[in-house]
SEDOKOL-758679 format. One record per residue (C-alpha): residue number from 1; x, y, z; residue in three letters. Coordinates in nm, 4 decimals. Layout:
BEGIN
{NUM {X Y Z} ALA} ...
***
This chain:
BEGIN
{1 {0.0000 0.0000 0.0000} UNK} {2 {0.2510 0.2345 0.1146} UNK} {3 {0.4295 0.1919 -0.2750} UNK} {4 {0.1048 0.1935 -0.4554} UNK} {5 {0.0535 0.5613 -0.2210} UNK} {6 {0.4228 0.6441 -0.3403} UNK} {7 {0.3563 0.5881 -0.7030} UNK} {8 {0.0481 0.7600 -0.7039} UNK} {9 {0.2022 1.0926 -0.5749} UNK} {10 {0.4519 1.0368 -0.8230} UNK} {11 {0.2240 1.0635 -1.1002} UNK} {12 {0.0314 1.3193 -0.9580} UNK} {13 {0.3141 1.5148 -0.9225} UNK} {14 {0.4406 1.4358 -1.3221} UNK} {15 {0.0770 1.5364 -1.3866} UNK} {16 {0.0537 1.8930 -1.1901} UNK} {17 {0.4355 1.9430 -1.3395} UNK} {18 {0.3557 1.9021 -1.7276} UNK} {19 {-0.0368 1.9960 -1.6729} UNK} {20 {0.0876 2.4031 -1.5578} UNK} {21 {0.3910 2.4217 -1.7573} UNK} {22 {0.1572 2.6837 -1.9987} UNK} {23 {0.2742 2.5483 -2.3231} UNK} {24 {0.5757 2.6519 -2.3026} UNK} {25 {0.7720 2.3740 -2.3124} UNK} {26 {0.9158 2.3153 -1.9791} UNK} {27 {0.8879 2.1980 -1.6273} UNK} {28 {0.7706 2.3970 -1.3914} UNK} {29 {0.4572 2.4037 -1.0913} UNK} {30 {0.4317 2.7315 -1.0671} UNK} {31 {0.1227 2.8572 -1.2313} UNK} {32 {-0.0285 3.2218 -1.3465} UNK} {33 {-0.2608 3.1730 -1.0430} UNK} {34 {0.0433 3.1341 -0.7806} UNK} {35 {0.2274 3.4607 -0.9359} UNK} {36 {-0.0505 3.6378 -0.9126} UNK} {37 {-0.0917 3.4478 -0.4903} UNK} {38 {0.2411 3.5552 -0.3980} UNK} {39 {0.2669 3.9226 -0.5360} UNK} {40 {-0.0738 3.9986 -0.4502} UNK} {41 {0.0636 4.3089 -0.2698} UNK} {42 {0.1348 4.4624 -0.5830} UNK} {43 {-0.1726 4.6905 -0.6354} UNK} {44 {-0.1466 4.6894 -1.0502} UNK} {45 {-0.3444 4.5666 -1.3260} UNK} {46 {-0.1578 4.2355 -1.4305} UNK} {47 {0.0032 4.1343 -1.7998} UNK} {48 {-0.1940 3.8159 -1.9393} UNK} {49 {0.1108 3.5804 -1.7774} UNK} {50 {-0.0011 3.7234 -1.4457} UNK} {51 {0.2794 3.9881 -1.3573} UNK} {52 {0.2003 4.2791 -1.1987} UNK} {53 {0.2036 4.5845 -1.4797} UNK} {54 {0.4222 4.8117 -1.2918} UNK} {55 {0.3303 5.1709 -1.4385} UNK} {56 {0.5736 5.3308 -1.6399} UNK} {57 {0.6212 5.6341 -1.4484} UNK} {58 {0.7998 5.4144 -1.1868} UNK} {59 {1.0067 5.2916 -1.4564} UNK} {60 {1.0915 5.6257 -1.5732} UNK} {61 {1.1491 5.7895 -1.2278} UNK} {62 {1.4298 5.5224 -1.1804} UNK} {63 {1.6484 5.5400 -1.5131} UNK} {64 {1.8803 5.7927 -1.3235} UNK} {65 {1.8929 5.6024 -1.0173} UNK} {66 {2.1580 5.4026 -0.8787} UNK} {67 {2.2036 5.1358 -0.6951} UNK} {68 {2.2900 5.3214 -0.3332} UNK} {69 {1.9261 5.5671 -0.3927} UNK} {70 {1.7337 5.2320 -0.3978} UNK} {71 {1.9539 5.0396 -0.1029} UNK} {72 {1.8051 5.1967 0.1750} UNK} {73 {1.4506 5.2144 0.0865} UNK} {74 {1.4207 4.8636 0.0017} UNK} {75 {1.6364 4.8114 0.3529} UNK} {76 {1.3769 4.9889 0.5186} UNK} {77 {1.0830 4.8436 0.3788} UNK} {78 {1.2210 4.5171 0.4824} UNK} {79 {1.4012 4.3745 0.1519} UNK} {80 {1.7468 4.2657 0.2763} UNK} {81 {1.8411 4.0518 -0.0193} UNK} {82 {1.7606 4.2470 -0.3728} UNK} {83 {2.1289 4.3745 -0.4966} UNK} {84 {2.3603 4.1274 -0.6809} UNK} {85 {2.7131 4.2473 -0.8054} UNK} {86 {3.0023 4.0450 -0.9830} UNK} {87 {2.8984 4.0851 -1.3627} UNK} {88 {3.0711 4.1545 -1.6267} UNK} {89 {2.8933 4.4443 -1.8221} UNK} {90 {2.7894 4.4981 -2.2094} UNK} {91 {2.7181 4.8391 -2.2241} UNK} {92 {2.8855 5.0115 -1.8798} UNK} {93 {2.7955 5.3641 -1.9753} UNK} {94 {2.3723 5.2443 -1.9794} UNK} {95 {2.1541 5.1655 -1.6889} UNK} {96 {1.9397 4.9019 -1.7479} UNK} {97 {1.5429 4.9393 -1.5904} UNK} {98 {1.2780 4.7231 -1.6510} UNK} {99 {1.0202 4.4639 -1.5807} UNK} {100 {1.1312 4.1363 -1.5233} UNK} {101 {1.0713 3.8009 -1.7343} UNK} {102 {1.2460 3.4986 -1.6170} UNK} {103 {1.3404 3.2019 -1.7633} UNK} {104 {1.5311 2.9271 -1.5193} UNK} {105 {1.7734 2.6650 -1.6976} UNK} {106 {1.8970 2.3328 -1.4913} UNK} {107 {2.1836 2.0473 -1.5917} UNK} {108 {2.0208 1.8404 -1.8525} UNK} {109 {1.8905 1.5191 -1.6918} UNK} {110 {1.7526 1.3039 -2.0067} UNK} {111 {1.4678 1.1415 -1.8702} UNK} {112 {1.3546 1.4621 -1.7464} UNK} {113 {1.4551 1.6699 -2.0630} UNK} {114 {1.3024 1.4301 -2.2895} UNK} {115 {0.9300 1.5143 -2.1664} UNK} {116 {1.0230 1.8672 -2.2028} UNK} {117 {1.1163 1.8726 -2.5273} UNK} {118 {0.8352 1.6178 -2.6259} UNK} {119 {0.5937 1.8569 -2.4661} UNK} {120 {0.7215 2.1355 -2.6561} UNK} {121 {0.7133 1.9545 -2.9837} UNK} {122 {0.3669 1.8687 -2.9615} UNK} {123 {0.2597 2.2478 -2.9407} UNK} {124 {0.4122 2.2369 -3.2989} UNK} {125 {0.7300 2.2678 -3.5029} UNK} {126 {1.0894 2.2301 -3.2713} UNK} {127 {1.1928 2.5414 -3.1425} UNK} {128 {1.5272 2.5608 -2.9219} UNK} {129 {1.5175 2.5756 -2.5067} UNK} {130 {1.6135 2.9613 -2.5644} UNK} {131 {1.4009 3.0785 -2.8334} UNK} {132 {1.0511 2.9192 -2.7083} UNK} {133 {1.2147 3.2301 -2.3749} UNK} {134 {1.2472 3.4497 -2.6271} UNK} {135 {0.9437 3.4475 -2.7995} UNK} {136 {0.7570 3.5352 -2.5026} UNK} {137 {0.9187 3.8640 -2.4621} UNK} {138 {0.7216 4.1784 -2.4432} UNK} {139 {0.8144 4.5467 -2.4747} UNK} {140 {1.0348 4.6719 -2.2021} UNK} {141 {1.0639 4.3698 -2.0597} UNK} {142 {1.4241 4.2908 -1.9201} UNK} {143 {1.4804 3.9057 -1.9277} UNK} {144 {1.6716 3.7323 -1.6762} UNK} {145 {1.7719 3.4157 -1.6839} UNK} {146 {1.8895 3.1427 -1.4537} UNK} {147 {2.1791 2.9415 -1.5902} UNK} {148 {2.3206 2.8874 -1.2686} UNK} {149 {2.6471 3.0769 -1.3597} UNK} {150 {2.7188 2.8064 -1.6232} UNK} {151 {2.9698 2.9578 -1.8494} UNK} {152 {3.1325 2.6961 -2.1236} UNK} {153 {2.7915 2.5674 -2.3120} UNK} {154 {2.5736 2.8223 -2.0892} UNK} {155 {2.5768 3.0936 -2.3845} UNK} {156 {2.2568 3.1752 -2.3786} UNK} {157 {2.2332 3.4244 -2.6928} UNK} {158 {2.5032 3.4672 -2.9635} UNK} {159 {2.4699 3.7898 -3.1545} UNK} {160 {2.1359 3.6706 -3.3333} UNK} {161 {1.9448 3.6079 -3.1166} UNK} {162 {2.0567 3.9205 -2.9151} UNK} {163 {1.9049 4.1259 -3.1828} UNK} {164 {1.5765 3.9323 -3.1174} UNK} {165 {1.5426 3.9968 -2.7605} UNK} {166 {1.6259 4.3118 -2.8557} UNK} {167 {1.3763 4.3802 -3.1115} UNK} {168 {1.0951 4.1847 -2.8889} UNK} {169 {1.1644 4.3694 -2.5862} UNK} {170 {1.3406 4.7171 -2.6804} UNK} {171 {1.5375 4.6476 -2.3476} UNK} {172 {1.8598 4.4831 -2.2193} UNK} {173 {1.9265 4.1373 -2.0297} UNK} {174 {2.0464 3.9592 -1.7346} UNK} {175 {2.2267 3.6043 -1.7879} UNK} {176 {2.3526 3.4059 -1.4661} UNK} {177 {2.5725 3.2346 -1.7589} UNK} {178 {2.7132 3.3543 -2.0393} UNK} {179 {2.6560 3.4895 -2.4190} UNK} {180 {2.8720 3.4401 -2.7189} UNK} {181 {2.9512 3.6817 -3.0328} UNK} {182 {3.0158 3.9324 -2.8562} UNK} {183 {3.1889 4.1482 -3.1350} UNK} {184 {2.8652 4.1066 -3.2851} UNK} {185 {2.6734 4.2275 -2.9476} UNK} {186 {2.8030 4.4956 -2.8170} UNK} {187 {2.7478 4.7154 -3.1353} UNK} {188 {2.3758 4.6599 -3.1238} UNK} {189 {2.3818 4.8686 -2.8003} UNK} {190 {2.1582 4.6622 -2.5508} UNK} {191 {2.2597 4.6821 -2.1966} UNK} {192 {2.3399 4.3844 -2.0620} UNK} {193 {2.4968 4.1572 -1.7539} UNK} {194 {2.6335 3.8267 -1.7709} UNK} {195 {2.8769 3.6124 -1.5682} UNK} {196 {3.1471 3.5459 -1.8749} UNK} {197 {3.2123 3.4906 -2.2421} UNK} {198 {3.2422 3.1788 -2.4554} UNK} {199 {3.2801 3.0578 -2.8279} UNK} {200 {3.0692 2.7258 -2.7477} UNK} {201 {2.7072 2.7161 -2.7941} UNK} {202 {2.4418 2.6531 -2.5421} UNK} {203 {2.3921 2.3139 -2.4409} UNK} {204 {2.3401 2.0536 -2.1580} UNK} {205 {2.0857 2.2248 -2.0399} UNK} {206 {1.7198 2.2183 -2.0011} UNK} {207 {1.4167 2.4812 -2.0084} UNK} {208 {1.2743 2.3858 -1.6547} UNK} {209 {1.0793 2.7307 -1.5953} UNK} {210 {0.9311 3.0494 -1.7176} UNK} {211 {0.8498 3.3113 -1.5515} UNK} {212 {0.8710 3.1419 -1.1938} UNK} {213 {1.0683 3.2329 -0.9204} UNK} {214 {1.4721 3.2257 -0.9739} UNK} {215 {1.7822 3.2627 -0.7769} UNK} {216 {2.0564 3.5352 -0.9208} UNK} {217 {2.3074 3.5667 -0.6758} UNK} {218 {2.1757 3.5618 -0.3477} UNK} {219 {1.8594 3.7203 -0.4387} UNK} {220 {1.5091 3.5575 -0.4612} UNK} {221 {1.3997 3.7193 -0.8547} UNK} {222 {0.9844 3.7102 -0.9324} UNK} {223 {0.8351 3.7576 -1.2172} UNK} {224 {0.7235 4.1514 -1.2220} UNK} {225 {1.0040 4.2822 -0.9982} UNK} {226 {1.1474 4.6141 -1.1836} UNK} {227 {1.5409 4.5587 -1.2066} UNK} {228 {1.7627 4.8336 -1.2021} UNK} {229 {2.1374 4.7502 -1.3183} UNK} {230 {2.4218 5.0390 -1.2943} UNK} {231 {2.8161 4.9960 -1.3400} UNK} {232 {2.8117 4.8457 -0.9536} UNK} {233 {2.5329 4.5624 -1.0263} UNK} {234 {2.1815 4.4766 -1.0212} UNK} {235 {1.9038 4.5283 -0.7445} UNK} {236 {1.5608 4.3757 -0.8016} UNK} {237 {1.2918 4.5671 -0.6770} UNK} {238 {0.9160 4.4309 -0.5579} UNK} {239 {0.6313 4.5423 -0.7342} UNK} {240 {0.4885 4.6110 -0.4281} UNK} {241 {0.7186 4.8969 -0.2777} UNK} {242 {0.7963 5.0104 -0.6448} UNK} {243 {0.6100 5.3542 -0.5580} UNK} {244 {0.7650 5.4306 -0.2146} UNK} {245 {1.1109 5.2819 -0.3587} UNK} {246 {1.0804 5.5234 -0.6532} UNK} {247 {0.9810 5.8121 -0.5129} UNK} {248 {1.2952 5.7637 -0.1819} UNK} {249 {1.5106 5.7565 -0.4899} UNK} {250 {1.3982 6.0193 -0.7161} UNK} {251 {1.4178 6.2409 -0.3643} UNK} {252 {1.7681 6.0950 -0.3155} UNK} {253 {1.8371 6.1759 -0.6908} UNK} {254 {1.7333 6.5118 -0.7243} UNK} {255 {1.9652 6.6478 -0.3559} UNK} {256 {2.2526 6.5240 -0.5125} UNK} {257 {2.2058 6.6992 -0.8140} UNK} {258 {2.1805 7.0187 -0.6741} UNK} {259 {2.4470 6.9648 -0.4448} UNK} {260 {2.7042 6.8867 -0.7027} UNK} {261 {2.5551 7.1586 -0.9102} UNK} {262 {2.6244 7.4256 -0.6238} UNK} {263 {2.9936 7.2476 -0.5325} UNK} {264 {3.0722 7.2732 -0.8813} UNK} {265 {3.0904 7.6561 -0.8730} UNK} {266 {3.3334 7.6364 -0.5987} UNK} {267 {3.2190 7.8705 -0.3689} UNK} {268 {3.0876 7.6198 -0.0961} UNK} {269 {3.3095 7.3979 0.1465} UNK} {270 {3.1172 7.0644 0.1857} UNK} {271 {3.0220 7.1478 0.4763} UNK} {272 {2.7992 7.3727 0.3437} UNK} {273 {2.5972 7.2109 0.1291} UNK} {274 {2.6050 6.8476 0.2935} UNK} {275 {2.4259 6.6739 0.3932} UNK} {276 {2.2168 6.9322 0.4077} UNK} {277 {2.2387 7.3227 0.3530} UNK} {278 {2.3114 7.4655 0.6665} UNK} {279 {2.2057 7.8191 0.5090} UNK} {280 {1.7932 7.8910 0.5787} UNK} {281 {1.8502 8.0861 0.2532} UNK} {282 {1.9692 7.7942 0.0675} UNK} {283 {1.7872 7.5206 0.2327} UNK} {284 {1.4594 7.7113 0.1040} UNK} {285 {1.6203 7.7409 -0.2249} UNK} {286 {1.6730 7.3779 -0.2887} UNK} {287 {1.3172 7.2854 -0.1656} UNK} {288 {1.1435 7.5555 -0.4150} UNK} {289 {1.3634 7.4023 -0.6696} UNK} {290 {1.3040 7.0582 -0.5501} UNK} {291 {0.9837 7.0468 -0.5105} UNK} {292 {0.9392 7.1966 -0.9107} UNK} {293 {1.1223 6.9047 -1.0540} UNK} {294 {0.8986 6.6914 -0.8384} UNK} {295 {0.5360 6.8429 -0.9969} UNK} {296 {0.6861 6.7821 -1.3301} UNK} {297 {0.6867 6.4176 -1.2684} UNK} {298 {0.3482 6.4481 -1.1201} UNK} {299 {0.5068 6.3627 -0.7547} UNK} {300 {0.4376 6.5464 -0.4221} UNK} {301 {0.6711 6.7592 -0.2256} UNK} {302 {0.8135 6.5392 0.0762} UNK} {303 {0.6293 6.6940 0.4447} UNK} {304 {0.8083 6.9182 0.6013} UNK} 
***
């Protein structure tokens, strides 16, 4: 009894794996109903695939950010674990902001990977592990992908298929691997951060999730997260602080670039000026101006 009870979780389990995998080809048990359970904090309308739609004012707010203006906020607010550094970078001089798609690769194991690709073949004619990601890409979404820092054989894109996610998603990348071609790359412009470089092509791998939950560094990634990527590394933000997160940085943002503005002209020591202006006169002058850049983004003046 007790192996008949074994074998029948088994199969249930086989079942629930290849029953939610949404036709994409893969394994995975983690549906469009438990994405939508465990960021149900977010308070956004949600893409078909069940990510929160993170506005794009957000998004736009944080393309001048850095990775110290989001740090504390998301310290505060109880996120301990969101910044990842160590990559190697395509484009240094570009920040890369956007919402997240994930894709999570594991070693191939063939009895495994052979219902995977079966599955996939049967939704029609045989499309590569990567590509069936690819396809899935929206506009300004930023994939990242789980390759488990894999670097000979874990090239995810070459300089082709680059220039697809590029052209599906008008945004940049994150690979916990590696890409290949990269003279053929970096002109294209996309920002992107991988682990290394390789001439081989991907392989020994399989397609066991998309957009599930994934480990990049030490951080726990979900589909929907905004990721913000700057010369020092990557921090993954929640959908559901994005507002207070943006708005901490944007604050953060605009102080230090009247600060540098005003040390610039060289007639202020730094204690002066920072952290704060320790002149009523010019303490009222960076709020006025402050508070103007904030009403052009539609954002309130901090309370005084």
């Amino acid at each position: 009894m007790r192996f008949q009870s074994s074998i029948s979780s088994l199969l249930l389990f086989l079942f629930l794996a290849t029953s939610s995998a949404q036709l994409f080809g893969q394994l995975s048990g983690f549906s469009k109903e438990d994405l939508i359970k465990y960021t149900a904090d977010a308070p956004f309308e949600r893409f078909e695939d069940g990510r929160p739609k993170v506005p794009d004012q957000y998004i736009e707010a944080l393309k001048n950010s850095s990775s110290e203006m989001v740090y504390g906020p998301l310290r505060r607010a109880g996120f301990t674990n969101q910044w990842v550094d160590g990559w190697k970078l395509l484009q240094p001089d570009k920040k890369l902001v956007g919402r997240v798609f994930t894709a999570q690769f594991m070693p191939v194991r063939k009895d495994v990977n052979d219902i995977i690709e079966a599955d996939a073949l049967g939704e029609g004619k045989k499309i590569s592990n990567n590509q069936r990601v690819i396809n899935k890409l929206q506009p300004g979404d930023v994939l990242v992908v789980d390759l488990f820092g894999k670097i000979e054989e874990g090239t995810f894109v070459g300089d082709n298929l680059a220039a697809a996610v590029f052209a599906a998603s008008g945004n940049g990348f994150v690979i916990d691997g590696a890409v290949r071609d990269l003279d053929g790359i970096i002109p294209q412009g996309m920002p992107g951060y991988v682990r290394g470089f390789h001439v081989s092509a991907l392989a020994d791998v399989m397609l066991t999730g998309i957009n599930i939950p994934v480990r990049i560094g030490n951080t726990t990634v979900m589909p929907g997260d905004i990721v913000l990527g700057d010369r020092e590394g990557l921090t993954f933000i929640p959908a559901s602080v994005i507002a207070d997160v943006a708005r901490s940085s944007k604050l953060t943002e605009l102080h230090d670039v009247w600060t540098k503005a005003k040390f610039a002209t060289g007639n202020y020591q730094s204690s002066d000026l920072y952290p704060k202006p320790s002149d009523p006169k010019l303490l009222k002058e960076f709020e006025e101006w402050r508070d103007a850049e904030l009403a052009k983004l539609g954002m309130e003046p901090p309370e005084k």
